[in-house]
ROSE-4610 file (N, C-alpha, C; in Angstrom, 1 decimal, always signed):
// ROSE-4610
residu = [X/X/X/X/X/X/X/X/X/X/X/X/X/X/X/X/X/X/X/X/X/X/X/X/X/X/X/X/X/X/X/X/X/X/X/X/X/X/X/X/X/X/X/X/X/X/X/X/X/X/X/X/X/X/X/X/X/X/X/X/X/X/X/X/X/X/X/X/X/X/X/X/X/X/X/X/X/X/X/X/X/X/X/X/X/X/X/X/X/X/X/X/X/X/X/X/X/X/X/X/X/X/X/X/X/X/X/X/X/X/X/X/X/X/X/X/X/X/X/X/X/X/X/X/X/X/X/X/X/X/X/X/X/X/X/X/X/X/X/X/X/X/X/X/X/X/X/X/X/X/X/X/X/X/X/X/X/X/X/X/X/X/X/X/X/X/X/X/X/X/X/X/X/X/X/X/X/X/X/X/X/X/X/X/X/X/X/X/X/X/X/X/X/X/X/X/X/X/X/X/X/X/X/X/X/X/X/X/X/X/X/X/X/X/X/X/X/X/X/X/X/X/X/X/X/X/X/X/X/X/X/X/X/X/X/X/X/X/X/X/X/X/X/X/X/X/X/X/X/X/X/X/X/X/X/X/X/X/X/X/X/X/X/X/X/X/X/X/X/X/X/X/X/X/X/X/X/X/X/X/X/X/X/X/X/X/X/X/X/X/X/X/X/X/X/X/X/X/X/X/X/X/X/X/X/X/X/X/X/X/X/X/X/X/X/X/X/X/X/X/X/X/X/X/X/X/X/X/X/X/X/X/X/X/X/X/X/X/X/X/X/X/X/X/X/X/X/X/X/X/X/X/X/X/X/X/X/X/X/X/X/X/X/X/X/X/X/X/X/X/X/X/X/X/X]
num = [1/1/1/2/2/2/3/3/3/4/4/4/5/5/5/6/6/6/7/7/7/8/8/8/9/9/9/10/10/10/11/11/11/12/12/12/13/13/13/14/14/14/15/15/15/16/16/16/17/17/17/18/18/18/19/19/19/20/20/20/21/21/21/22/22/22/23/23/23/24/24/24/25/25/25/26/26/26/27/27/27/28/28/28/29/29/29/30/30/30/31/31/31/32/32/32/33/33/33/34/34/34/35/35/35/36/36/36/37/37/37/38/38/38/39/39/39/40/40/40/41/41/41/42/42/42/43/43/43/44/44/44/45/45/45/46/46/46/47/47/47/48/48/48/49/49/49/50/50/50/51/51/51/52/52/52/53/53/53/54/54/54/55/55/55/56/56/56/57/57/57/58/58/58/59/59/59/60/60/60/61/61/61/62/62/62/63/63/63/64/64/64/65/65/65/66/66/66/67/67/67/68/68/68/69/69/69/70/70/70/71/71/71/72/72/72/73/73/73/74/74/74/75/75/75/76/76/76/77/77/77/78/78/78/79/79/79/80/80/80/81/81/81/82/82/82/83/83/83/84/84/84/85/85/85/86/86/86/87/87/87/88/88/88/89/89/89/90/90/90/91/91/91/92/92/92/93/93/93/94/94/94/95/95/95/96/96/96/97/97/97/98/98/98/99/99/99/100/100/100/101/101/101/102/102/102/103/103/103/104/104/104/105/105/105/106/106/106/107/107/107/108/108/108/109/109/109/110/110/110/111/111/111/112/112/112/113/113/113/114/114/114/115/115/115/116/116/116/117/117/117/118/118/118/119/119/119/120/120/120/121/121/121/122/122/122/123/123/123/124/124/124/125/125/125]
x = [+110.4/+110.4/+110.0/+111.4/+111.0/+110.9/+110.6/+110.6/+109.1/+108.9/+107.3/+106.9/+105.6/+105.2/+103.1/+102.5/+101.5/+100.5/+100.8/+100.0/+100.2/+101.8/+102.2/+101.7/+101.5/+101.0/+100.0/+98.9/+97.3/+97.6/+98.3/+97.9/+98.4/+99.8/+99.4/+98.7/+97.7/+96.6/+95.7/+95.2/+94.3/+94.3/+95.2/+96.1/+96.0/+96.1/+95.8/+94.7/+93.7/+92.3/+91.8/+92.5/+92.7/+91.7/+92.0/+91.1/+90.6/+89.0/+88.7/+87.6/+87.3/+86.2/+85.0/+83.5/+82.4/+81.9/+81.6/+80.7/+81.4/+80.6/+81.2/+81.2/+80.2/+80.1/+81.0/+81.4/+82.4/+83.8/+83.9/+85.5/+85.2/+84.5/+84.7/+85.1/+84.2/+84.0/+85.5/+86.2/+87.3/+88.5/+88.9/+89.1/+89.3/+88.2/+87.8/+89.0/+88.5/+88.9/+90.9/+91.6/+92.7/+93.6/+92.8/+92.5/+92.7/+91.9/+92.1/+93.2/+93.6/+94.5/+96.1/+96.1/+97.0/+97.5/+96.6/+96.5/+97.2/+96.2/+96.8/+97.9/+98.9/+99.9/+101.2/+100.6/+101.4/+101.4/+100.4/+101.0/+101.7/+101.5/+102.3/+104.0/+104.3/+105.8/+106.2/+105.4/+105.7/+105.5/+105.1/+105.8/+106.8/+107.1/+108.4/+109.5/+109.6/+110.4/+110.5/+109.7/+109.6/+110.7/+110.3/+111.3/+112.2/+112.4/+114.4/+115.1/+114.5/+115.0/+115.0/+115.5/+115.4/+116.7/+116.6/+117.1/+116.8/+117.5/+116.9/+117.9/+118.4/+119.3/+120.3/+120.7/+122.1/+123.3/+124.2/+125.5/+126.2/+125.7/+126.9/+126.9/+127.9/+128.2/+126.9/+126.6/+125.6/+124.3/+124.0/+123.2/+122.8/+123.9/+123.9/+124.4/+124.3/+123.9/+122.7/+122.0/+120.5/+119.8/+120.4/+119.8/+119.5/+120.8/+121.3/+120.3/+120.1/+119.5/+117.8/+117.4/+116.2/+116.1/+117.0/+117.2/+116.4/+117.8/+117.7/+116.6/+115.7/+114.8/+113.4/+113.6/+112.8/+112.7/+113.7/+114.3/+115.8/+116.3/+117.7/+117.8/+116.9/+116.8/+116.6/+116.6/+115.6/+114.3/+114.5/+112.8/+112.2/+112.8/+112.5/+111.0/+110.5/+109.2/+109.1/+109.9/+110.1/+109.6/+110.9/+110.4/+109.3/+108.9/+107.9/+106.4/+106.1/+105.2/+105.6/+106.8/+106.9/+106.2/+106.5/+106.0/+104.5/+104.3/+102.3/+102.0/+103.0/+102.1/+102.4/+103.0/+103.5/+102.1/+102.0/+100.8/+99.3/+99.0/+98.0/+97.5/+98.7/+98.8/+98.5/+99.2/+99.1/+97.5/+96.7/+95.4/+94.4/+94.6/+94.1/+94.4/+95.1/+94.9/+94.1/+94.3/+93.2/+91.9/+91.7/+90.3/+89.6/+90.6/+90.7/+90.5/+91.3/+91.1/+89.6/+89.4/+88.2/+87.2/+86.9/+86.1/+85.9/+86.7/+86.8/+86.4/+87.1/+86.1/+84.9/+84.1/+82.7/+81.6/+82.5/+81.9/+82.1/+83.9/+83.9/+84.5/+84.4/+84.8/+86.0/+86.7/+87.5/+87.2/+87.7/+87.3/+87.1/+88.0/+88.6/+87.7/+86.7/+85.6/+84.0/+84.4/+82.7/+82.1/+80.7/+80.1/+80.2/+80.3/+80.0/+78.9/+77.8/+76.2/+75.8/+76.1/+75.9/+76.1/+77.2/+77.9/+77.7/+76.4/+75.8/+76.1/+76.4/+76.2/+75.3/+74.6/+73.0/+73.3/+74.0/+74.2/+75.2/+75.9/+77.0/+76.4/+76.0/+75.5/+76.5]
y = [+61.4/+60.5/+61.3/+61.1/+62.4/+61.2/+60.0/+59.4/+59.8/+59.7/+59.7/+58.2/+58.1/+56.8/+57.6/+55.9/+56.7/+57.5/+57.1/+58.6/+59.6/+60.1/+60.8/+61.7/+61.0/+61.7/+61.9/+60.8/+61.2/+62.5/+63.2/+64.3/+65.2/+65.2/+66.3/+66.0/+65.2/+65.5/+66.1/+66.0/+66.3/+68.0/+68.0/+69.7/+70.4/+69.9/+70.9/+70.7/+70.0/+70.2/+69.0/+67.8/+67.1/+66.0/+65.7/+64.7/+64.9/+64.4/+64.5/+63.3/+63.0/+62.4/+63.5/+62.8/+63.8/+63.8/+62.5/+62.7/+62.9/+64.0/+64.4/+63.2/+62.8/+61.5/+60.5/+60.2/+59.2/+60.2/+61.0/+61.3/+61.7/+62.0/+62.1/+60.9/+59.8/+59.0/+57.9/+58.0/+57.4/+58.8/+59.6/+60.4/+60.0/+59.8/+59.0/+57.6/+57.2/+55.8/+55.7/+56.8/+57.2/+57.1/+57.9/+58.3/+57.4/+56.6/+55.0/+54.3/+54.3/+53.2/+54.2/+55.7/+56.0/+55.5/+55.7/+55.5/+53.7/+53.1/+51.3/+51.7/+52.3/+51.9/+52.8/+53.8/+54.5/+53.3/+52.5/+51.6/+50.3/+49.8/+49.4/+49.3/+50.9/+51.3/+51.2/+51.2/+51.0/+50.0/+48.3/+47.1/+46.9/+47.4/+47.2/+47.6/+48.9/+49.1/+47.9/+47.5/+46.3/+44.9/+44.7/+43.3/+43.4/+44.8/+45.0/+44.7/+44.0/+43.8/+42.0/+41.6/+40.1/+39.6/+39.1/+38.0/+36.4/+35.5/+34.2/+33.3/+33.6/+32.6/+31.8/+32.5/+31.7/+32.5/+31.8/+32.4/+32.2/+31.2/+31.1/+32.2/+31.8/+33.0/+32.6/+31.7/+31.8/+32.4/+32.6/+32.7/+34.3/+34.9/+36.3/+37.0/+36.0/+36.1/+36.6/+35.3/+35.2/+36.5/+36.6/+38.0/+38.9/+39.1/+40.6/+40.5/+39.3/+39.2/+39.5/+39.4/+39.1/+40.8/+41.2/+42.9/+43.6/+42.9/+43.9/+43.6/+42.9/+42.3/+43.5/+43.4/+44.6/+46.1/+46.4/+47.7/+48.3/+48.9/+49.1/+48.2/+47.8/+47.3/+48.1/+48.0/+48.8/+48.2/+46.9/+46.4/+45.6/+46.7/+46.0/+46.2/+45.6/+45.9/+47.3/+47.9/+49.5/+50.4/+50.0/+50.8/+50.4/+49.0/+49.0/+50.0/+49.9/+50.7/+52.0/+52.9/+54.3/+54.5/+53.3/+53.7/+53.7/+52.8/+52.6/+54.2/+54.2/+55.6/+56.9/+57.1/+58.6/+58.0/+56.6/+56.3/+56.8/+56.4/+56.7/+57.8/+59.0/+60.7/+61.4/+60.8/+61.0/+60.5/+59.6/+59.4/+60.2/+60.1/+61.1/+62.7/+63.0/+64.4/+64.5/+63.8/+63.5/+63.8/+62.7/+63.1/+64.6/+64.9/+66.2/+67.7/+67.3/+68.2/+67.6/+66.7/+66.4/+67.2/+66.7/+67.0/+69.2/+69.4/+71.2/+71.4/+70.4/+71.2/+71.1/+69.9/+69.9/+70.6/+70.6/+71.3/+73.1/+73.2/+74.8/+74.5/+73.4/+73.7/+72.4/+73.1/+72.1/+70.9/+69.5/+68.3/+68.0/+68.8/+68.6/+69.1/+70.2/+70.8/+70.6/+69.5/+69.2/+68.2/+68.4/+67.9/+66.2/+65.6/+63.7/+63.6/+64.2/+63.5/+64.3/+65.0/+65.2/+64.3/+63.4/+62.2/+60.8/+60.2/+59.0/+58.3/+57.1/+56.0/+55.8/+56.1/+55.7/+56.6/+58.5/+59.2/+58.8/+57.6/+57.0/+56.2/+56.3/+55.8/+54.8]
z = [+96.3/+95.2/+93.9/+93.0/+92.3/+90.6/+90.9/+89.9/+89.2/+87.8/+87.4/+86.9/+87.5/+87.8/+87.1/+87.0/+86.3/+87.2/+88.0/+89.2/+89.4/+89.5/+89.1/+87.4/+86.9/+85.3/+85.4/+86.2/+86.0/+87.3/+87.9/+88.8/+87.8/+86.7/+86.0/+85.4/+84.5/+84.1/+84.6/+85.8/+86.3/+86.5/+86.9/+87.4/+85.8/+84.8/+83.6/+82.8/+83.7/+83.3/+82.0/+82.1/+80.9/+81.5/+82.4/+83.2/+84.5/+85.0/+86.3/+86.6/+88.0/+88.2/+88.2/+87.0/+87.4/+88.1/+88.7/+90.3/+91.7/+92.1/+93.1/+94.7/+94.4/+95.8/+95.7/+94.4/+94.0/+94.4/+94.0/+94.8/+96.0/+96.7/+98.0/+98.6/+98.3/+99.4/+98.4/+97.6/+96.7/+97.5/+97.7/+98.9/+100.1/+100.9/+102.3/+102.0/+101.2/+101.1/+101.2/+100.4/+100.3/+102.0/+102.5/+104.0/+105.0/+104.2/+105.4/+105.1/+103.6/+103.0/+103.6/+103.7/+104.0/+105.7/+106.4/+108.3/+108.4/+107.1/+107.3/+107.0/+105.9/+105.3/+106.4/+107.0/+108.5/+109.1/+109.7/+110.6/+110.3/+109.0/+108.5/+108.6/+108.5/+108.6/+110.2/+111.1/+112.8/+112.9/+111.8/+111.9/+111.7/+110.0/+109.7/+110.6/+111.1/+112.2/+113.3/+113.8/+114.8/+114.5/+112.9/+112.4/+112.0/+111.8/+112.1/+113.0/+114.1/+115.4/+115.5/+114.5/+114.4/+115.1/+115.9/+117.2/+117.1/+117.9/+117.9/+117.2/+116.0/+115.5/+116.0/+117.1/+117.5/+117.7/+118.1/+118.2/+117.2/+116.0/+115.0/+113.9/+113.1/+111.9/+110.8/+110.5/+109.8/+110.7/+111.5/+112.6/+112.2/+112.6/+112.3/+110.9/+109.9/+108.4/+108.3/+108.3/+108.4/+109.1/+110.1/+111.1/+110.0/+109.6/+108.5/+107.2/+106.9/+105.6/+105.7/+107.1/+107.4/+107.8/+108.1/+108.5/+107.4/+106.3/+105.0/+104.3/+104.7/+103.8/+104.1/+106.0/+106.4/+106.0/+106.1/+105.7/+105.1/+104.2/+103.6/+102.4/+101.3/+100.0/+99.3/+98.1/+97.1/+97.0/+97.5/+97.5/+98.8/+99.7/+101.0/+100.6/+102.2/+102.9/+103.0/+103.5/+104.0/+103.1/+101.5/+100.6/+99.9/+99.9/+98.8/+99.5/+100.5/+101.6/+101.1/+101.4/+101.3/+99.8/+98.6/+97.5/+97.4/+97.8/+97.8/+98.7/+99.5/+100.5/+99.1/+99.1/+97.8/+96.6/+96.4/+95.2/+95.5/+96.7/+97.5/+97.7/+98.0/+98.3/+96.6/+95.9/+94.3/+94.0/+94.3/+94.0/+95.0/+95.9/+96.8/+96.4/+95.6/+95.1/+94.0/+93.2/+91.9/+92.7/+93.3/+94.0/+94.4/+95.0/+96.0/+95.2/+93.7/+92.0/+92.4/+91.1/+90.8/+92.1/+93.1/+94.0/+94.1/+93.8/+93.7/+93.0/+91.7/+90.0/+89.9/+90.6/+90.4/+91.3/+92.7/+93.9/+94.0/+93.5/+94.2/+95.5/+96.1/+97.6/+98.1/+99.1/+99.5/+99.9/+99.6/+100.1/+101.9/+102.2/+103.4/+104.4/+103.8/+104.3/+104.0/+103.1/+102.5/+104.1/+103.8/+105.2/+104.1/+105.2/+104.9/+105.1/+105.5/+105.5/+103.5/+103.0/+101.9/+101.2/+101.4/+100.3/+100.6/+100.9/+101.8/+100.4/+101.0/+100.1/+99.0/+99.4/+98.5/+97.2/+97.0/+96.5/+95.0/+95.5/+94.4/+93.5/+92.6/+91.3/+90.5]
């Protein structure tokens, strides 16, 4: 997705040093948070797969209209279910990098390697 959207902008901002988060606990655990929303939004797409398989209607010709339309609704729109998800997931990966900046410039160290007992709750102001 090679459209620019504003997440897209805030990562080149971020990337040329224009903007960052200053607390390091807050992007970690705003990071974390990315993490989870990405795993829901994966399983998410292994529903949608599932309701492309719409059955039930009938033998008539409107029957298997309806099927088609309930298909396209799942997946193969510009605004299916399918794609609106792929877009939130690319939104998500684009916020989760911000984080991931931020969290280096203030630490030095990769996110991906910072210990989690360092970044306790209590630590976020």
């Amino acid at each position: 997705m090679a459209e620019t959207t504003p997440y897209s902008q805030l990562v080149a901002q971020v990337k040329a040093g224009e903007v960052y988060l200053n607390n390091e606990a807050a992007a970690y655990h705003m990071y974390k948070a990315c993490d989870s929303r990405l795993s829901d939004l994966r399983e998410l797409i292994g529903v949608t797969q599932r309701v492309q398989n719409v059955t039930g209607f009938g033998d008539f010709d409107m029957a298997r209209q309806l099927e088609a339309k309930f298909r396209a609704q799942a997946a193969g729109e510009p605004n299916s279910i399918y794609e609106v998800i792929l877009k939130d997931i690319e939104a998500v990966k684009q916020l989760r990098e911000v984080f991931s900046i931020s969290f280096k410039r203030l630490t030095g160290q990769d996110i991906e390697t910072a210990n989690a007992l360092d970044y306790t709750t209590e630590q976020v102001q």
